[in-house]
VEXKE-153623 format. One line per 4 residues: number of its first residue (from 0); their letters; for each residue x, y, z of N, C-alpha, C. Coordinates in pm, whole numbers, plus 32768, in hexadecimal, padded with zeros to 4 digits. Example, Ala and Ser with C-alpha at 12.3 -4.5 7.8 and 13.67 -1.06 7.14 Angstrom:
VEXKE-153623
0 = AS = 8527 7DC7 830C 84CE 7E3E 830C 8528 7EB6 830C; 8505 7F1F 82C4 8557 7F96 82CA 850A 8003 8313
end
This chain:
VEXKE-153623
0 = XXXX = 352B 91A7 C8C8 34D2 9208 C90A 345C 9229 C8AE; 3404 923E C8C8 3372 922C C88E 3333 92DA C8AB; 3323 9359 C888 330F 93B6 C85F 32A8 93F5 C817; 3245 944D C861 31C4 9469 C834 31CC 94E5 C825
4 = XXXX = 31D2 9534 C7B6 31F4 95BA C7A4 315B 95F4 C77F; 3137 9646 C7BB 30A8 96A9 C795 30C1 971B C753; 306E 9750 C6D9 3081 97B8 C6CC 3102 979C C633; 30C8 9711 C606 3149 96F2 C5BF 312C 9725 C536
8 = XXXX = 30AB 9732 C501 30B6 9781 C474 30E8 983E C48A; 30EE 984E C4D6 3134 98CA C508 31C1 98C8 C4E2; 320F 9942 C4D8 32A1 9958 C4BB 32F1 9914 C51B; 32DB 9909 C5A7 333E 98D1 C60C 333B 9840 C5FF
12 = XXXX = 32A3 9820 C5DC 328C 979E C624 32BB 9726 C59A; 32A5 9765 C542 32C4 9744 C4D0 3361 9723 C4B5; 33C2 9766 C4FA 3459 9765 C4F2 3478 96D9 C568; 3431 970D C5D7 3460 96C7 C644 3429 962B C616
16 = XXXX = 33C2 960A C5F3 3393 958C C5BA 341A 9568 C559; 3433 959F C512 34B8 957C C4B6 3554 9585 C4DF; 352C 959F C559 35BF 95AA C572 35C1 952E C5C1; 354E 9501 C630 3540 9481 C65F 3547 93F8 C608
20 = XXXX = 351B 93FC C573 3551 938C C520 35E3 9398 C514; 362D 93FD C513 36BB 93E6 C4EE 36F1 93B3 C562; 36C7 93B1 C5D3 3711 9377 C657 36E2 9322 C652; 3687 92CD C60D 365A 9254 C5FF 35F7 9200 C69E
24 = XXXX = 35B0 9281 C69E 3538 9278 C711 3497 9274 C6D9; 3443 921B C718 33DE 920A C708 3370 928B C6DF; 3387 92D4 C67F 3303 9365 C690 3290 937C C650; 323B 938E C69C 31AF 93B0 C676 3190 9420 C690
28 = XXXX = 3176 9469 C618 3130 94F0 C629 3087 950D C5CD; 304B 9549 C66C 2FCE 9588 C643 2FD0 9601 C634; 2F6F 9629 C5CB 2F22 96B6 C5A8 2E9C 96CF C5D5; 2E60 9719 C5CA 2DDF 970B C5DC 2D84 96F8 C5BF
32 = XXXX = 2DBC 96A9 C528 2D36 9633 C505 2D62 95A9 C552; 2DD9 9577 C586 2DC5 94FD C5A3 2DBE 94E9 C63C; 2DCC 9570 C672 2DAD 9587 C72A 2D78 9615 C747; 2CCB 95EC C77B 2CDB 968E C7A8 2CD0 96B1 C862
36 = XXXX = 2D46 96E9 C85A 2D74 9704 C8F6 2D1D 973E C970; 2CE0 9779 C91F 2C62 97AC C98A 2C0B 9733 C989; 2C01 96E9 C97F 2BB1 966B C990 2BE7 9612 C9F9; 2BD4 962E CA6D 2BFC 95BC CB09 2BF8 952B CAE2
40 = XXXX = 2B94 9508 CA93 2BB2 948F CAA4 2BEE 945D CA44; 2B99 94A5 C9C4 2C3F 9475 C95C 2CF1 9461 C969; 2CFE 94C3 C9C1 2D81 94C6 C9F2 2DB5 9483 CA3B; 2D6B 9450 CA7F 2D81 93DB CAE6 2D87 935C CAB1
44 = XXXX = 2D3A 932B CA5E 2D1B 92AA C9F7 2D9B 929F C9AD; 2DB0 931A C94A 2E07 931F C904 2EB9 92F3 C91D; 2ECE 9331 C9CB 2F62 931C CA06 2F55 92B3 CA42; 2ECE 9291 CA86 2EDD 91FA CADC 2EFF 919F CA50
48 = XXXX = 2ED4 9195 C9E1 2EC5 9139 C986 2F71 9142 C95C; 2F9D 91B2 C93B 2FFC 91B4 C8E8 306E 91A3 C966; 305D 91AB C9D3 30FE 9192 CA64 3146 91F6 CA47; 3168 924C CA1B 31F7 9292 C9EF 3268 92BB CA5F
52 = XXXX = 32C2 92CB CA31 3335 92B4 CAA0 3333 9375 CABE; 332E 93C1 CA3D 3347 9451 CA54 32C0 947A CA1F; 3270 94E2 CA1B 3226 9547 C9B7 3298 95D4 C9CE; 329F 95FB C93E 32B8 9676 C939 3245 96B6 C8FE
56 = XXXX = 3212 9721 C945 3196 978B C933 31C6 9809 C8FD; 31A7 97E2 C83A 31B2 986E C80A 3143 98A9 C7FC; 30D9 9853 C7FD 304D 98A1 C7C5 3036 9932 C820; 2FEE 9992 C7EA 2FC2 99ED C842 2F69 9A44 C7DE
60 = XXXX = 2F14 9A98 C836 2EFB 9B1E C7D0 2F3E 9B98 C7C5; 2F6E 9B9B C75F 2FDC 9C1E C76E 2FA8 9C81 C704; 2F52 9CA0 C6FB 2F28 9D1F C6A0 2EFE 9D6E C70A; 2F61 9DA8 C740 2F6B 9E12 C7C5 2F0A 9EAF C78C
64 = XXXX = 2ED4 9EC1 C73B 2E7F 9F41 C73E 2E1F 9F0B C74C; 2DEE 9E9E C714 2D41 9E79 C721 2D47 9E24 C7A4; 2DA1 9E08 C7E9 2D85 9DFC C862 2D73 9E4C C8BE; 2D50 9EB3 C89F 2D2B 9F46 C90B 2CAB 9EFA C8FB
68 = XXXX = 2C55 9ECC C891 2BC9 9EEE C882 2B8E 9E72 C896; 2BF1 9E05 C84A 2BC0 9D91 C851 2BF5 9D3E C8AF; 2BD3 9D52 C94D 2C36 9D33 C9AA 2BFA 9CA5 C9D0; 2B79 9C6F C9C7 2B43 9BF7 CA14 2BA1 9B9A C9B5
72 = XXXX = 2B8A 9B83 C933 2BEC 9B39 C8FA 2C90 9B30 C91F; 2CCB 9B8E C90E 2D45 9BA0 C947 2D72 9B7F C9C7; 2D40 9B71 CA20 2D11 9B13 CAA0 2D17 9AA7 CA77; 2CB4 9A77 CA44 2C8F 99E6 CA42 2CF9 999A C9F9
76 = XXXX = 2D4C 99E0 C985 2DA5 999E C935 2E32 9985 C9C9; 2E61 9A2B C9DF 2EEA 9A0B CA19 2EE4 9A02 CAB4; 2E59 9A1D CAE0 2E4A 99DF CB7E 2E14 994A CB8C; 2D9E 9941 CB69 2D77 98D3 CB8A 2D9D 9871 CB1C
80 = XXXX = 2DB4 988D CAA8 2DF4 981E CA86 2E8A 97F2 CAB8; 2EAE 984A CACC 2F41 9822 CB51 2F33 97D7 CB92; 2EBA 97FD CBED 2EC9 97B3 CC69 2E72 9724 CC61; 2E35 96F8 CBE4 2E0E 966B CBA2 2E76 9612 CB84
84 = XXXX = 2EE5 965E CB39 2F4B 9600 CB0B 2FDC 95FA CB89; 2FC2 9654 CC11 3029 9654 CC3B 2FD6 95D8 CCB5; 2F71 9606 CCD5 2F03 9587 CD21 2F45 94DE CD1A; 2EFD 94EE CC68 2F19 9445 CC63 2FDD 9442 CC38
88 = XXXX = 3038 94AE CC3D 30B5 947D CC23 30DC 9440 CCBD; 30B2 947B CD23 30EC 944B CDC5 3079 93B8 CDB8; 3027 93C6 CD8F 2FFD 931F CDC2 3040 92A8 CD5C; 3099 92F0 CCD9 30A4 927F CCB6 3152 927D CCAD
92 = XXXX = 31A3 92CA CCF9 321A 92F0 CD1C 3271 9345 CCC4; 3241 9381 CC5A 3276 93BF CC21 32A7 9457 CC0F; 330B 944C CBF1 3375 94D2 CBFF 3310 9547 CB94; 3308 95DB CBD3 329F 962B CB9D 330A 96B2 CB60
96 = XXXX = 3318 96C5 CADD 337B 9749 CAA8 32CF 9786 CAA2; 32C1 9811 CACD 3296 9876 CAD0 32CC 98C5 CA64; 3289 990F C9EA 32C7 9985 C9AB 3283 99F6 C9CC; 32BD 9A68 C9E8 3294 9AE5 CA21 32E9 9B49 C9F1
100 = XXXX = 32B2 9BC5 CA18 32D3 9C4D C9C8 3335 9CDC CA1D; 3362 9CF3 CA03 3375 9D7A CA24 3323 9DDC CA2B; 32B7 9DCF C9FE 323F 9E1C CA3D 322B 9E13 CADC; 324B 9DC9 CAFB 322D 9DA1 CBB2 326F 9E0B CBF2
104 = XXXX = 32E7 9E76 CBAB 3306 9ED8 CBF4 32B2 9F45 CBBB; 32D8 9FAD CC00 3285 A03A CBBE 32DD A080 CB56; 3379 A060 CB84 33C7 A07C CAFC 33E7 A134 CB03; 3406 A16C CBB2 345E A1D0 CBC7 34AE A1C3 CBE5
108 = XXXX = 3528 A23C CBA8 3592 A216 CBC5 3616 A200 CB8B; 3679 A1CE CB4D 36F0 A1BB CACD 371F A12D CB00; 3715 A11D CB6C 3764 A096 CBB5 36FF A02C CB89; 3762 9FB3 CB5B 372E 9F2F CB3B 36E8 9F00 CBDA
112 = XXXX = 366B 9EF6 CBD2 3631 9E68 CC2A 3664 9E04 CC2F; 3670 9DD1 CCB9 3699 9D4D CCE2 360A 9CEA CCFA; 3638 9C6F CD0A 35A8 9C40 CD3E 357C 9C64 CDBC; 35CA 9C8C CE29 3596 9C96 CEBA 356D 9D1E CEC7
116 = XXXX = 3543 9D8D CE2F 3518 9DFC CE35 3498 9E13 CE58; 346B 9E86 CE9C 33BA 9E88 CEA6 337C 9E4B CE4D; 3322 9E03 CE37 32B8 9E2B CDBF 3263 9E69 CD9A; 3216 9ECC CD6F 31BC 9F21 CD4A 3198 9F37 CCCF
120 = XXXX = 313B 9EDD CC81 3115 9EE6 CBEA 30C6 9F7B CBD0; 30EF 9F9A CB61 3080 A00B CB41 300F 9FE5 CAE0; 302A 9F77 CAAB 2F9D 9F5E CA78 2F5F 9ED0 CA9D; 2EC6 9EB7 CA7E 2E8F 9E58 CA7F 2ED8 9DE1 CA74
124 = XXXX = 2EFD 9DDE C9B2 2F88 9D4C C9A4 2FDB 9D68 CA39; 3030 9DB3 CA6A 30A6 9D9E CAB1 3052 9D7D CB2E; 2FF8 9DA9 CB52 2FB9 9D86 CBAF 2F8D 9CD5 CBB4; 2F53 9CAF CB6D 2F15 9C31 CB49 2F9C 9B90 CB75
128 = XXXX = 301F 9BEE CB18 3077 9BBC CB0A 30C2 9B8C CB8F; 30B4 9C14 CBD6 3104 9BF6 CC42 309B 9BAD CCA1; 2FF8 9B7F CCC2 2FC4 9B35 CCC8 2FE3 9ABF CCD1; 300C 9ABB CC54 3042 9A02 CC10 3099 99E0 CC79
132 = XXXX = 30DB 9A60 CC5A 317B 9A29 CC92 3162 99E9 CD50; 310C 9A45 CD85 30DD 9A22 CE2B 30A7 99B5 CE1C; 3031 9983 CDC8 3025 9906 CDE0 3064 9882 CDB4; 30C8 986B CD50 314D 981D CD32 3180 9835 CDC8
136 = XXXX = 31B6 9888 CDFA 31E0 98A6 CE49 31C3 9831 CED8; 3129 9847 CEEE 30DC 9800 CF48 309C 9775 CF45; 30D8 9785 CED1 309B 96E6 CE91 3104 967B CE8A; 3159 96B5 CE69 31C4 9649 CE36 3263 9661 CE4E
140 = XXXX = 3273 960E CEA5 3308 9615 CEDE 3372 95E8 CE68; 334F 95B8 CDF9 33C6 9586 CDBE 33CD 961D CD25; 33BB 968A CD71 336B 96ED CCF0 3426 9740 CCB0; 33DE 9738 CC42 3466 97DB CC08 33F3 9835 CBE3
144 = XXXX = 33F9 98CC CC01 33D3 9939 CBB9 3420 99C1 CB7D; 3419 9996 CB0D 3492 99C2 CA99 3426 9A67 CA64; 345F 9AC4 CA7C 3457 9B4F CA51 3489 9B61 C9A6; 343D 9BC0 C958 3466 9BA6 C8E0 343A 9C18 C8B7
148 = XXXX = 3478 9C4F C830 3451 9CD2 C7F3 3451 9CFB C75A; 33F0 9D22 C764 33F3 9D59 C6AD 3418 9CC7 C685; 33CB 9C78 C652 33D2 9BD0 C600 33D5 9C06 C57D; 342E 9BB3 C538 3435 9BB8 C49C 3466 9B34 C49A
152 = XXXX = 3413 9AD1 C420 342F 9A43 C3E5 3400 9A4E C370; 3425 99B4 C328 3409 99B6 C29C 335D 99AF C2C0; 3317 993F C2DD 328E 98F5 C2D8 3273 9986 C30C; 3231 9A17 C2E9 31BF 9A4A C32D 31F6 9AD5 C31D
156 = XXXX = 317B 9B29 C342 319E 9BC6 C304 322D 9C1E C375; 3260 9C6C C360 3289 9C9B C3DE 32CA 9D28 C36C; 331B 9D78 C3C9 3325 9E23 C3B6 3380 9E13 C318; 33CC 9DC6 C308 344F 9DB7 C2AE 3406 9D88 C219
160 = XXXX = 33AF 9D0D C23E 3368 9D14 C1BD 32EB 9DB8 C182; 32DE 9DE2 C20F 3272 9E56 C1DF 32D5 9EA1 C19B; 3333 9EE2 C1C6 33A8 9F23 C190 33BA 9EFD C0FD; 33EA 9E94 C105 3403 9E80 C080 3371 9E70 C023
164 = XXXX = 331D 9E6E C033 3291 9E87 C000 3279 9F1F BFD4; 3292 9F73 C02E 329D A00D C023 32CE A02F BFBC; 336D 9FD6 BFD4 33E4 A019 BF5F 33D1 A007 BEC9; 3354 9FCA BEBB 332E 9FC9 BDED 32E1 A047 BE0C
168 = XXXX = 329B A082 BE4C 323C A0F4 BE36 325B A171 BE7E; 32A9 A180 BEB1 32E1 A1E1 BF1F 3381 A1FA BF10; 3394 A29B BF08 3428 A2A4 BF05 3455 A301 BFAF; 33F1 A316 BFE8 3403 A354 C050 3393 A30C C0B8
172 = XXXX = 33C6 A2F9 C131 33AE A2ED C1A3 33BA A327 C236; 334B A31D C250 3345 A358 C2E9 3344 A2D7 C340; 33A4 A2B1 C3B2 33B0 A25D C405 33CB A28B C4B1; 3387 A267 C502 33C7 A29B C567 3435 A243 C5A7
176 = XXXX = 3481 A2E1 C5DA 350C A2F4 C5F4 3523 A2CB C675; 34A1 A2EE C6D4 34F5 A2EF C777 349C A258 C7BE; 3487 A20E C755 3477 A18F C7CA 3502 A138 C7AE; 354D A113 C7D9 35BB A0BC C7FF 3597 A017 C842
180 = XXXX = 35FA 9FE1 C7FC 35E2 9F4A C835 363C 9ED3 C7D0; 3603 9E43 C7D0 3658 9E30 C785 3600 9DC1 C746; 362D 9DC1 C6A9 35E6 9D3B C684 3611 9CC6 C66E; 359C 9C3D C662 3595 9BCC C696 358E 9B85 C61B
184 = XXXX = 35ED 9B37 C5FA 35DE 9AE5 C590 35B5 9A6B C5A2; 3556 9A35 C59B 3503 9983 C59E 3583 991F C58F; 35B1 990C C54A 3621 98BD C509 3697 98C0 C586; 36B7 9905 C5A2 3739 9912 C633 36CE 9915 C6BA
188 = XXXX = 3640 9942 C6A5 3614 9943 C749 35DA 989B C72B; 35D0 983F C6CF 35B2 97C5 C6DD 360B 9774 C706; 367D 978C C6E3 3715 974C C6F3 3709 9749 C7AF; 36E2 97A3 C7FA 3723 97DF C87A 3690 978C C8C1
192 = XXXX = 362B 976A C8BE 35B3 974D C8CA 35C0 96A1 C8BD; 35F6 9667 C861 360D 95D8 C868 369E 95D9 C8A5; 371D 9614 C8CE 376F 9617 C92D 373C 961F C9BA; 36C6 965E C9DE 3698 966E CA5A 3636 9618 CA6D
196 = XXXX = 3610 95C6 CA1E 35AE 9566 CA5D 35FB 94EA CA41; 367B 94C1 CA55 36BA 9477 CA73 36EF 94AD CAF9; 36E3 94E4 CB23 370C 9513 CBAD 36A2 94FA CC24; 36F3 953A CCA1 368F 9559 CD14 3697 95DF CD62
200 = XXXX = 36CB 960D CCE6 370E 968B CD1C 36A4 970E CD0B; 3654 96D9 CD8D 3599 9728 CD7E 35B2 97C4 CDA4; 3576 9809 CD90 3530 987B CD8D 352B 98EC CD0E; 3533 997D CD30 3507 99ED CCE8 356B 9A07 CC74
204 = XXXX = 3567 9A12 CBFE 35D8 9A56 CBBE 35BE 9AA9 CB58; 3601 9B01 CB30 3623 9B7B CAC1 365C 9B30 CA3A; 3611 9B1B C9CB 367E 9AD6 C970 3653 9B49 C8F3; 3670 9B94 C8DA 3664 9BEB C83F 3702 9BC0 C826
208 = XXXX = 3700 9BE6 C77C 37A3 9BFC C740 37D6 9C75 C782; 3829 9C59 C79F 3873 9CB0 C7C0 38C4 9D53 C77A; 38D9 9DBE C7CB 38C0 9E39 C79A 3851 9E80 C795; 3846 9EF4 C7AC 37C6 9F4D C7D6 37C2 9FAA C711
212 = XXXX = 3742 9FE2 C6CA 371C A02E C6A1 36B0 A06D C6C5; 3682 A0AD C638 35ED A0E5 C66B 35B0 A0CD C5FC; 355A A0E8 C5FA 34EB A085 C549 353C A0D9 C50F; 3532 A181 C4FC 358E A1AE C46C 3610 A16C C43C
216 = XXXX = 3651 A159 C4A9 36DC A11F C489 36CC A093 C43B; 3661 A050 C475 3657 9FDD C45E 360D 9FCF C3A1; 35CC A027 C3C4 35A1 A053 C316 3621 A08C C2B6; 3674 A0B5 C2BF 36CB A0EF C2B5 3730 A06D C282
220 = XXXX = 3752 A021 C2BF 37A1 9FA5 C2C9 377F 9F55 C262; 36E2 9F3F C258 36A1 9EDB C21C 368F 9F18 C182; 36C4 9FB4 C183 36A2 9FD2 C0CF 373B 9FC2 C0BB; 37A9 9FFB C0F1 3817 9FFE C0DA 382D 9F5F C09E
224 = XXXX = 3816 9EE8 C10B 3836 9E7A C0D8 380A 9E4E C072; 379E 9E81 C04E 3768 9E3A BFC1 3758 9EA0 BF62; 37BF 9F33 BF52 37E2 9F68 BF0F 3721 9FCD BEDF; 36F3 9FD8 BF15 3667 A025 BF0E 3693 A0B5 BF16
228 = XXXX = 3673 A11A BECD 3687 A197 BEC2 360D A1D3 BF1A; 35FC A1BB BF7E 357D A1F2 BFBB 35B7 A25C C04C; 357E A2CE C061 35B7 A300 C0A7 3578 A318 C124; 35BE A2F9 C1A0 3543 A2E7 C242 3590 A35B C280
232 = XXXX = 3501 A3B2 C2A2 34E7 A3F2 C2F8 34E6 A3CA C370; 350B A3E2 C3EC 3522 A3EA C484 34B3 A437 C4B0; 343F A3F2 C4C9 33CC A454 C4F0 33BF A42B C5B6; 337C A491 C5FE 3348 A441 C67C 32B3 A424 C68C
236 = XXXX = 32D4 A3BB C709 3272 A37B C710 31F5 A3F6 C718; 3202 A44F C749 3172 A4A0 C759 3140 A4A6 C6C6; 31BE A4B2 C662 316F A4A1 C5D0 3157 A483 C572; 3167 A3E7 C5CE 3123 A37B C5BD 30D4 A335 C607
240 = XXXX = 3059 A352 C620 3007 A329 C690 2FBB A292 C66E; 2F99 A272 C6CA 2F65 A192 C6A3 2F15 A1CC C732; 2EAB A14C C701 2E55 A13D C77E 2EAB A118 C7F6; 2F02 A0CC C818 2F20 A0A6 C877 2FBE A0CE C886
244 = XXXX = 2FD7 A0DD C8EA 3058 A131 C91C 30E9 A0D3 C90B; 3132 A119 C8B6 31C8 A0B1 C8B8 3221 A0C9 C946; 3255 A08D C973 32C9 A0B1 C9BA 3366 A0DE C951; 3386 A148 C9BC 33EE A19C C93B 3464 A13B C973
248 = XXXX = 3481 A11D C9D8 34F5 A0BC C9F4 34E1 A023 C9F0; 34FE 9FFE C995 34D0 9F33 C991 354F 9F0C C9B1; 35C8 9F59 C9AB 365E 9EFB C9B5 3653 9EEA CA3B; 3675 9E57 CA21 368C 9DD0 CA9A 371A 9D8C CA94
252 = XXXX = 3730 9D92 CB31 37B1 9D35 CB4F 37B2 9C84 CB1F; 3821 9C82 CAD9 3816 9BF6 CAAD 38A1 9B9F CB1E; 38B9 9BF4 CB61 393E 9B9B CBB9 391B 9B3B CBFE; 3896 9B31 CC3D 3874 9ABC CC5D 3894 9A35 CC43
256 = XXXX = 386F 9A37 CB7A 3875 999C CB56 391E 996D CB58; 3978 99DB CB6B 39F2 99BF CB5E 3A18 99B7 CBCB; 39CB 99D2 CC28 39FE 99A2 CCD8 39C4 991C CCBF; 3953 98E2 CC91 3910 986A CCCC 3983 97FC CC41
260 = XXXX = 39BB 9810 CBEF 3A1F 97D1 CB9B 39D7 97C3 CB06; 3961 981E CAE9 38FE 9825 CA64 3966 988B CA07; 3996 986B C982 39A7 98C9 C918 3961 993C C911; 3982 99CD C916 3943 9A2F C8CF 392F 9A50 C852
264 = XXXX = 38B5 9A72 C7F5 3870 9A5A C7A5 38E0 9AD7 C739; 3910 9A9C C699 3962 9B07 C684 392E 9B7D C65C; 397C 9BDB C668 3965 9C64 C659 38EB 9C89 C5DF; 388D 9CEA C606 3847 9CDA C5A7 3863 9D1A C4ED
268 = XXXX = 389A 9D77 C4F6 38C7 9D89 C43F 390F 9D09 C424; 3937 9C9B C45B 396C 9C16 C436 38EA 9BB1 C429; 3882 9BAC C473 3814 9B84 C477 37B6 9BA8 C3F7; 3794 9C14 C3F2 3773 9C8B C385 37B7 9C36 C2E2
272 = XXXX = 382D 9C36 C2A3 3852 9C0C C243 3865 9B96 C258; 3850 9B49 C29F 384D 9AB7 C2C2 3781 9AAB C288; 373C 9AC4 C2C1 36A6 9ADF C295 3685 9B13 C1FE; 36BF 9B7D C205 36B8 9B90 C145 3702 9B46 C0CE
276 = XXXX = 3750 9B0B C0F2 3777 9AB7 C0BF 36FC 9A1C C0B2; 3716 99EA C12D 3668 99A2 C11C 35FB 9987 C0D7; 35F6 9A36 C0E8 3585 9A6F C09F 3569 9A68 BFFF; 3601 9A78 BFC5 3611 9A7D BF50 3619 99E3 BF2B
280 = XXXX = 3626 9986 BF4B 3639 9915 BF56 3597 98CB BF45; 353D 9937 BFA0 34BA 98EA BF8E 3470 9914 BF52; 3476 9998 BEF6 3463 99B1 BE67 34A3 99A7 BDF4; 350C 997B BDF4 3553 9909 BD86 352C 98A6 BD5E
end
């Protein structure tokens, strides 16, 4: 199988490219020096030339506050470049993984989302996102669109390395307490991503690790494990304000992939010291 991963100098795309050599599949991954997606015809040149049997689409813009402001870009990256690479995937038969967010809900509520839940983004990103997802949708019958939350990998910045960045200069922290959800480790959501594109087992799915926190807890977890004397505050979101609006509920139903016969992703404090460990490994 022959495999075009976007978005591959990124944390996801970067795992999933490596997890496709260990199954011993054909993979090519671009960044955005060697494909740029908002470019129609580049994109077209690029997949007619290369045939691929799957693309998995990690690329996106996800710096969700400056997309309040900087919205034409943010468009152009996770809409229309969507609908470029999902275009030429139906003319050249290839199976389309979609990655998408939990932003696509508004995130009221305590109950995990299913996929067949409303959607209603509260911001621009979730908005954009769930975009993508309608036109995959309309484009391409052979599609997966995989929901995902809070990303942490080795290749690229994410909350766990800031944390531990904090913890040389900071003995106290303020984190907020009341957004809930669960996080997503690159390394197990790549595993579930090359299981599903050996399949045909098409549509919407929920894949985070499994188990719900809330960033404090999750800060909380991440000093305990690596023994950091730093102490987190449980603040709320009102005080902590961001340009663009979080949803306080991100926990999503994962029963799906275990109805369709997909592994659930393991629990995340197993994920968590599975990653720092890694970590320590790639500063060794």
């Amino acid at each position: 199988m022959k495999i075009l991963v976007t978005g591959f100098t990124g944390q996801l795309g970067f795992d999933v490219y490596h997890e496709g050599l260990k199954n011993g599949y054909g993979m090519h991954g671009v960044g955005r020096e060697q494909l740029d997606i908002t470019n129609e015809q580049d994109v077209y040149d690029y997949v007619k030339e290369l045939n691929p049997d799957t693309i998995i689409h990690c690329a996106a813009y996800t710096a969700v506050d400056r997309a309040e402001d900087d919205k034409e870009l943010c468009w152009d990256v996770n809409v229309n470049g969507t609908r470029y690479l999902a275009s030429v995937a139906k003319e050249v038969g290839a199976k389309f993984i979609y990655i998408s967010t939990d932003y696509v809900f508004e995130g009221s509520g305590e109950t995990p989302f299913k996929e067949s839940d409303l959607v209603n983004p509260v911001g621009y990103y979730g908005l954009t996102k769930y975009e993508g997802e309608k036109v995959v949708v309309d484009l391409v019958q052979k599609s997966f669109i995989v929901r995902i939350s809070w990303v942490f990998g080795i290749n690229g910045n994410n909350f766990i390395k800031t944390m531990l960045r904090l913890s040389h200069t900071r003995s106290e922290l303020n984190i907020v307490g009341d957004q809930y959800g669960s996080p997503t480790y690159t390394f197990d959501l790549a595993k579930l991503l090359i299981d599903m594109a050996k399949t045909e087992k098409y549509g919407v799915y929920h894949a985070s690790n499994e188990g719900f926190c809330s960033w404090a807890e999750f800060a909380k977890e991440i000093f305990k494990l690596t023994n950091k004397q730093v102490k987190v505050n449980a603040i709320s979101t009102k005080e902590y304000p961001t340009r663009a609006e979080r949803p306080k509920n991100s926990r999503m139903s994962k029963d799906k992939l275990e109805q369709q016969g997909f592994n659930r992703l393991p629990n995340w404090n197993n994920a968590l010291k599975h990653y720092l460990q890694q970590l320590e490994k790639e500063v060794l």
